[in-house]
C-alpha positions as CSV (number, residue, x, y, z in Angstrom):
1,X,0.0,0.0,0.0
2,X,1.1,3.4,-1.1
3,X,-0.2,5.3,2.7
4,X,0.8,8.6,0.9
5,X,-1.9,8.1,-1.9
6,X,-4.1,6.8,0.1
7,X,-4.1,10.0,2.4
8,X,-4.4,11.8,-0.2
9,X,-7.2,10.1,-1.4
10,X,-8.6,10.3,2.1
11,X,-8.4,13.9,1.9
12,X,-9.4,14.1,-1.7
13,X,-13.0,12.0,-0.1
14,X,-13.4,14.6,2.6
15,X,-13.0,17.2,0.3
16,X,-16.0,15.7,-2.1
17,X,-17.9,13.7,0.2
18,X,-18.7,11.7,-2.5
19,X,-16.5,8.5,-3.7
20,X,-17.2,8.7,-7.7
21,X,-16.1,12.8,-7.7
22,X,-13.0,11.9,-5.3
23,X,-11.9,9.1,-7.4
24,X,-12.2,11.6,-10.5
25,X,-10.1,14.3,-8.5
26,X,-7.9,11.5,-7.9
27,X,-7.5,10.6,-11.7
28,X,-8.6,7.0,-10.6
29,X,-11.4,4.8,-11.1
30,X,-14.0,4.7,-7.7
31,X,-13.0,0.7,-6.9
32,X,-9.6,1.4,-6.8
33,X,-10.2,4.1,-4.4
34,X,-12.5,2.4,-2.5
35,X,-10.2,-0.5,-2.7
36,X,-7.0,1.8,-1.2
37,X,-9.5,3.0,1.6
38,X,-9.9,-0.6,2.7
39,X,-6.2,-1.2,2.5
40,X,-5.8,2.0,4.9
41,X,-8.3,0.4,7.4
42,X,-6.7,-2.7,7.4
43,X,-3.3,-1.0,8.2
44,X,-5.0,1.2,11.3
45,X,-7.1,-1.4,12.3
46,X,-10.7,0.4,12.4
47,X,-13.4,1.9,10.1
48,X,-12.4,5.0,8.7
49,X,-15.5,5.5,6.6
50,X,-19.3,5.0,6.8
51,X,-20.2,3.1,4.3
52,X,-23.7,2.9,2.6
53,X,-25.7,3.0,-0.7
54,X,-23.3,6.8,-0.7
55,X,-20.9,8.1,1.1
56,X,-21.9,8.4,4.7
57,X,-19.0,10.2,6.3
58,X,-16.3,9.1,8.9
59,X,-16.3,7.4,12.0
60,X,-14.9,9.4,15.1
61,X,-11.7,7.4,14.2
62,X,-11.7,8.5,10.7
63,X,-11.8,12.3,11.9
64,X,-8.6,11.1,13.4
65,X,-7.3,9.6,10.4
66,X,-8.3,12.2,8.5
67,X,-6.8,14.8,10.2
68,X,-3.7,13.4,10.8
69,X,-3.7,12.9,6.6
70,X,-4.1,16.7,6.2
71,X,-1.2,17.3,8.3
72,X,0.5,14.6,6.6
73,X,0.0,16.2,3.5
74,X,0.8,19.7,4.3
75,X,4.1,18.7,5.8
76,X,4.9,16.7,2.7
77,X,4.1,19.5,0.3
78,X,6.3,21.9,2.7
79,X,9.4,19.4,2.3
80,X,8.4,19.1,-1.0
81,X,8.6,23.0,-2.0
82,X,11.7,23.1,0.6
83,X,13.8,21.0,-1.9
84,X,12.7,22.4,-5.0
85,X,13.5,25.8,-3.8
86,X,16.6,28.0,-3.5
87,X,17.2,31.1,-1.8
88,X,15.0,34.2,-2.9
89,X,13.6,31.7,-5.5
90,X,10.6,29.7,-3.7
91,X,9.1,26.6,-6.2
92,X,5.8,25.1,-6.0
93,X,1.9,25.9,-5.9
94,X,-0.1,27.9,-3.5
95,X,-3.9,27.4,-2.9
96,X,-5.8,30.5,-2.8
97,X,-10.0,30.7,-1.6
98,X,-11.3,34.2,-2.3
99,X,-15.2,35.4,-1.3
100,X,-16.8,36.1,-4.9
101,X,-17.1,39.4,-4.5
102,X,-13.1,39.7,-4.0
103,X,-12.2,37.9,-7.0
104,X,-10.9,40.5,-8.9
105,X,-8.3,41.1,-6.2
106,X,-7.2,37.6,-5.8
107,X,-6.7,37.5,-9.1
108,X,-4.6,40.8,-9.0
109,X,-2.7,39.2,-6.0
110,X,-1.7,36.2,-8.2
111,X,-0.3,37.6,-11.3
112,X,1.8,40.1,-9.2
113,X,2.8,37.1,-7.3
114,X,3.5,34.6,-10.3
115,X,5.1,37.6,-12.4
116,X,7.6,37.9,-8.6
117,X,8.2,34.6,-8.3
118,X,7.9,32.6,-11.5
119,X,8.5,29.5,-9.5
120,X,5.0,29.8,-7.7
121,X,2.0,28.3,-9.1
122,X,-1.2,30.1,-7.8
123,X,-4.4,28.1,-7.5
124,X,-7.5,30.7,-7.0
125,X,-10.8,29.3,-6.4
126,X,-13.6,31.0,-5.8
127,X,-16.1,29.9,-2.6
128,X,-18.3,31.4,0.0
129,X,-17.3,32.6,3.6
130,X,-17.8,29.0,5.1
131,X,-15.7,27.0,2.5
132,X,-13.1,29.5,2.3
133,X,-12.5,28.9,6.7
134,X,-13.1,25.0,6.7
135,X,-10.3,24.9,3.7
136,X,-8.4,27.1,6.2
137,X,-8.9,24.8,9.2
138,X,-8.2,21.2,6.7
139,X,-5.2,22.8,5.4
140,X,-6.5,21.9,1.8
141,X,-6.0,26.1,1.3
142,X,-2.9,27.9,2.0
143,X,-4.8,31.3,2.4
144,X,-7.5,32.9,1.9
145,X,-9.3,36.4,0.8
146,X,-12.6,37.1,2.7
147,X,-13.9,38.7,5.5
148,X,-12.0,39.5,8.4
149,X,-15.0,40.5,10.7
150,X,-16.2,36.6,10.7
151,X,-12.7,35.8,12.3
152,X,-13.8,36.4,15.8
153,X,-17.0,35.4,15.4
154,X,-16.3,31.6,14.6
155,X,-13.5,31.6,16.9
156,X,-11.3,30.6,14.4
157,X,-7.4,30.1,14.7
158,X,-6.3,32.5,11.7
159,X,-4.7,35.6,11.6
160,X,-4.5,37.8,8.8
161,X,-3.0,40.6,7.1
162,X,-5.4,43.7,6.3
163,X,-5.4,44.3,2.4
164,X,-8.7,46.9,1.9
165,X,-12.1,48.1,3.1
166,X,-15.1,47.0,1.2
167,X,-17.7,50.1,0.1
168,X,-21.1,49.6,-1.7
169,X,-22.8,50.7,-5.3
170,X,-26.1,50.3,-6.8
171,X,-25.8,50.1,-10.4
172,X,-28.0,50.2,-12.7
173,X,-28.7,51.1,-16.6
174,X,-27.6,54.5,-16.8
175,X,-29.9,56.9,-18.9
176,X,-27.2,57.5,-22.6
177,X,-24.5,55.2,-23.0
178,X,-20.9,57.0,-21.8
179,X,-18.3,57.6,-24.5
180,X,-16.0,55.7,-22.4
181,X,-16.7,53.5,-19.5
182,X,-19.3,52.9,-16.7
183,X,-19.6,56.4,-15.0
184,X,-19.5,56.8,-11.2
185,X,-23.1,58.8,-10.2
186,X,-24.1,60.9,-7.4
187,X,-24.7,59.4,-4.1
188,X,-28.6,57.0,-3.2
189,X,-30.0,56.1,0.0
190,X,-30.1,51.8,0.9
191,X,-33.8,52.9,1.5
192,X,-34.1,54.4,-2.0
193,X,-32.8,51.2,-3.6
194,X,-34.4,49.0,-1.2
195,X,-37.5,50.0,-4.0
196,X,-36.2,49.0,-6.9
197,X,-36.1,45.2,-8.5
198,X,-32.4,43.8,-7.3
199,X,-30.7,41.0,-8.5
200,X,-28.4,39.5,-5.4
201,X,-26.2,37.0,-4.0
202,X,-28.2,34.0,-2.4
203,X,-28.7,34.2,1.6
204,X,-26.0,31.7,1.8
205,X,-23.7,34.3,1.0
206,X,-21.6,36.9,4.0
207,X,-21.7,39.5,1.1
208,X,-25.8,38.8,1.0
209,X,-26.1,39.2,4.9
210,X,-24.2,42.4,5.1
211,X,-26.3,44.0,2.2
212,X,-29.8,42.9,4.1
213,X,-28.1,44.1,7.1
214,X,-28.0,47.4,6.0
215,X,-31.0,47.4,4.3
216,X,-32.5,46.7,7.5
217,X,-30.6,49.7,9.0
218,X,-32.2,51.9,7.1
219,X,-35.6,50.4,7.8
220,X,-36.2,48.5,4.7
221,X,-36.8,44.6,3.6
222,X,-36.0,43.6,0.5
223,X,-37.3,41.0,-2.0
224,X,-35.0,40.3,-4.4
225,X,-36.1,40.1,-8.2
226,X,-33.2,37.6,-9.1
227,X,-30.7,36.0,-6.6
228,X,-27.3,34.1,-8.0
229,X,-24.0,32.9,-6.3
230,X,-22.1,33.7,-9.6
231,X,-20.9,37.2,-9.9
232,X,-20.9,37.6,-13.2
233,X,-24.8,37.1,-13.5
234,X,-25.0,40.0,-11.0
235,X,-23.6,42.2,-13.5
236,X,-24.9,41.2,-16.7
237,X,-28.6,40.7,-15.5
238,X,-28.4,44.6,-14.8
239,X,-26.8,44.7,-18.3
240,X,-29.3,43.2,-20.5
241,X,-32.2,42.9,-18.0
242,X,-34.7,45.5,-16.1
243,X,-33.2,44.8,-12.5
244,X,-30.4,46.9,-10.8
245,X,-27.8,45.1,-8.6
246,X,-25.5,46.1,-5.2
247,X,-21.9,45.3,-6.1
248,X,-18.8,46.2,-4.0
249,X,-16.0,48.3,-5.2
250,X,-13.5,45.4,-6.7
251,X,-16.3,44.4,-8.6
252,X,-17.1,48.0,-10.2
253,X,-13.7,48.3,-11.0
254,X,-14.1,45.2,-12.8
255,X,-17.2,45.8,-15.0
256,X,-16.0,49.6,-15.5
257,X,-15.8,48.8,-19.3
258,X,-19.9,48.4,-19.5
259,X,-20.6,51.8,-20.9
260,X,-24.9,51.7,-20.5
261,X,-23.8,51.3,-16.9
262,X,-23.5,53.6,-13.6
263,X,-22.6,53.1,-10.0
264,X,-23.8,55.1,-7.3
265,X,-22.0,55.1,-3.9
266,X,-24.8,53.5,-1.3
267,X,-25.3,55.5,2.2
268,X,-27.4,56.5,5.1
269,X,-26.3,53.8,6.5
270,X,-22.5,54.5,5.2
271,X,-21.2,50.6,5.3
272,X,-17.6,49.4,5.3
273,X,-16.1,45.9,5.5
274,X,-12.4,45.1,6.0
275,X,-11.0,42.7,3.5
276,X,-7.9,40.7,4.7
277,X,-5.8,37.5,3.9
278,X,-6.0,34.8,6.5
279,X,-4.0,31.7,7.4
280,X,-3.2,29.3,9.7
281,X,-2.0,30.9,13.1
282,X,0.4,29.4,14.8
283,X,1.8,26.8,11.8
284,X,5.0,26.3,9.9
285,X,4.1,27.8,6.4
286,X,5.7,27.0,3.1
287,X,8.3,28.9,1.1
288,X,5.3,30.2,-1.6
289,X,3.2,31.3,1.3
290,X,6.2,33.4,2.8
291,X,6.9,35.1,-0.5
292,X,3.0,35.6,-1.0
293,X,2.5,36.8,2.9
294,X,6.0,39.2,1.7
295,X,3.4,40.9,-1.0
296,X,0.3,40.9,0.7
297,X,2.2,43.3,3.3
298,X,4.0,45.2,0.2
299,X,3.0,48.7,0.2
300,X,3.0,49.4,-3.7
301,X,0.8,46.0,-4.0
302,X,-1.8,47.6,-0.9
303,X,-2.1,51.0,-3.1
304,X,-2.7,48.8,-6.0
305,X,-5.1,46.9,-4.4
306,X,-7.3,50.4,-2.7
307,X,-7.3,51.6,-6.3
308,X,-9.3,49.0,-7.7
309,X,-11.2,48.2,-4.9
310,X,-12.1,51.3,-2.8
311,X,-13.6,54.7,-3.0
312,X,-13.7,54.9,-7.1
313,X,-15.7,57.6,-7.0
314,X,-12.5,60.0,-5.0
């Protein structure tokens, strides 16, 4: 028995809670997964998985297992990235979650990182507030770009470098198409959009619960016309549809080339949500994360990164 692989595809089953999409991830066929599972029992001696007509999750030893395979892992790819590197020259991938709505500054982040360091290999995937921390906490993400308030909330052992303060538009179809780009407008009340059809992020979503938040502040409810979890429907429904949409300010500066649109800074109640990375407190971290924590803390990159995501309208 290979007890690497079959960590890994531990990990890879706890990561998809389903065998056939594991076994996929794994570029193996389900038996054989299913097969190296067995073999791992067999070596520890106890179940390590529930087994039914689907995937039923682990036994309390399996939680063991499992999370001594995701340190197992981690240490591995740190000794892995520690011989492939050199001095000032780190080697390897790094795993990056982002919140949708700060996509377009993970994505900043990663270029400036790989253009650094050619020897890094970002990975950015997008997921909500709740996948991003559990990826934190399985070690399956090496950081991660969300929201900094929900840190102390959940408890969580993180810490995290500050990178920019969220601020909120309503846009909508603006009356003549610009000769250029998207035009910031003149400042509108949450209560005067609360009246108008909205497309939004499902409930699910932190970005979702901060927006009804401050609806609710200003003494409105709000029904939304169209909800999505993909960003870019927010923006083109409001495009080629009838319904306006709340976007933060990455996300305007990302759209700024729709010309039929305009973006009006939200307020009365004036709302503002720190952006951060956050990983791991406390653990050894890998050369590519030191060279990415180096830039996250880099004051040109923190200028860049307020100047596509901040106060456009200034």
């Amino acid at each position: 028995m290979n007890l690497l692989a079959s960590l890994r595809y531990l990990a890879a089953l706890d990561e998809h809670r389903h065998f056939g999409r594991a076994a996929q991830a794994c570029h193996i066929t389900q038996p054989a997964l299913s097969n190296a599972l067995r073999a791992l029992e067999e070596e520890f001696g106890t179940a390590i998985v529930k087994r039914g007509r689907s995937f039923g999750g682990f036994t309390a030893e399996g939680e063991r297992v499992l999370a001594s395979a995701q340190r197992m892992l981690h240490e591995r790819e740190l000794l892995q990235q520690d011989l492939n590197s050199v001095a000032g020259k780190p080697r390897g991938s790094l795993s990056i979650g982002a919140v949708p709505t700060a996509m377009p500054i993970a994505a900043r982040f990663s270029a400036m990182l790989q253009a650094r360091h050619p020897g890094i290999a970002p990975v950015v995937l997008s997921m909500s507030s709740s996948e991003l921390e559990n990826g934190l906490d399985n070690l399956s993400l090496d950081m991660g770009l969300g929201y900094t308030e929900r840190m102390a909330r959940h408890g969580r052992r993180l810490r995290h470098v500050a990178q920019y303060t969220e601020h909120y538009f309503l846009v909508r179809r603006a009356g003549q198409i610009h000769s250029e780009q998207m035009q910031i407008g003149p400042k509108m009340s949450w209560l005067e959009a609360s009246v108008l059809p909205l497309c939004l992020l499902t409930p699910e979503m932190h970005n979702r619960a901060i927006i009804d938040a401050a609806f609710e502040m200003a003494g409105a409810s709000v029904k939304p016309a169209i909800e999505t979890n993909s960003i870019l429907t927010l923006a083109l429904s409001v495009v080629v549809g009838e319904v306006c949409s709340v976007l933060p300010g990455a996300l305007i500066g990302a759209v700024r080339g729709y010309r039929e649109l305009e973006a009006l800074p939200l307020s009365g109640p004036e709302v503002r949500t720190a952006i951060g990375f956050m990983i791991q407190a406390g653990d050894r971290t890998s050369r590519t994360l030191d060279a990415a924590m180096t830039l996250a803390q880099d004051a040109a990159w923190l200028r860049h990164a307020a100047a596509h995501s901040g106060l456009l309208a200034a």
